[in-house]
C-alpha positions in Angstrom: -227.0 141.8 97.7 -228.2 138.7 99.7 -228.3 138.6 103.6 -228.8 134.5 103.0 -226.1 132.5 104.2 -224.7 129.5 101.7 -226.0 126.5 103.0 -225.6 122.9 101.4 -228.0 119.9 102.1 -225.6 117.4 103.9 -228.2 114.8 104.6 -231.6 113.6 103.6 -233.7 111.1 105.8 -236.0 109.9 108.6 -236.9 113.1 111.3 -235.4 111.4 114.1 -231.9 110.3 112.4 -232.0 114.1 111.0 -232.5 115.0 114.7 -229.8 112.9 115.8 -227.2 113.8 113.6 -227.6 117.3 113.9 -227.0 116.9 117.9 -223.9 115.4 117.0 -222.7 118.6 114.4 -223.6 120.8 117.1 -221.7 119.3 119.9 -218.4 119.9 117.8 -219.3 123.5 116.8 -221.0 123.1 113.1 -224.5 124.3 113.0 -227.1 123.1 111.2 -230.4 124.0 109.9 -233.3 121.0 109.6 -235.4 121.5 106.8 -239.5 119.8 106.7 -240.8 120.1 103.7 -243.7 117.6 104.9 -244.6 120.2 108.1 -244.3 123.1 105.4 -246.4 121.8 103.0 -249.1 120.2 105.2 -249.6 124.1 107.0 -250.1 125.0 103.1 -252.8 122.7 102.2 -249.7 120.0 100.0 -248.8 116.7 100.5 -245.1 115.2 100.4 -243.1 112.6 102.2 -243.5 112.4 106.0 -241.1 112.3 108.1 -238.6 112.6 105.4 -236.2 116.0 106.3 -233.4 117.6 104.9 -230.5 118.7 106.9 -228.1 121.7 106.1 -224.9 123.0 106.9 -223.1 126.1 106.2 -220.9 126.0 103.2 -217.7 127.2 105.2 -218.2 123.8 107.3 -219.3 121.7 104.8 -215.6 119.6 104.4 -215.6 119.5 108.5 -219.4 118.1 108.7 -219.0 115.8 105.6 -216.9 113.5 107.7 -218.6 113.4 110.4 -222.1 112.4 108.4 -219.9 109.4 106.3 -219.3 108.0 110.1 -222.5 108.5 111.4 -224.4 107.0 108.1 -222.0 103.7 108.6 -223.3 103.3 112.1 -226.6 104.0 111.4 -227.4 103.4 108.0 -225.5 100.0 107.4 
């Protein structure tokens, strides 16, 4: 039995776009979880990329949030 929620990783890139594109799931009701592995590691004593995150979504809201990170990566992305 898990109590861990089914989460997908929607979107992968720069801490601020991550930021800013997980305003924009929350303002129409999708939540969504930002994921460091940079900050993580760095507490542990490893390297990785900085200021590259990962963003997730619920599974139930993936569809919903998929459409919404296709427009926002051809306004800020292109």
């Amino acid at each position: 039995m898990t109590l861990e929620p089914d989460l997908i990783k929607i979107f992968t890139g720069r801490d601020v776009l991550v930021h800013i594109l997980k305003d924009e799931l929350e303002s129409v009701g999708i939540g969504a979880m930002i994921r460091d592995d940079f900050y993580s590691g760095a507490l542990a004593g490893f390297g990785g990329t900085p200021n590259v995150v990962d963003l997730y979504v619920l599974s139930e809201d993936y569809s919903k949030a998929e459409e919404i990170v296709k427009d926002f990566k051809e306004r800020n992305l292109e």
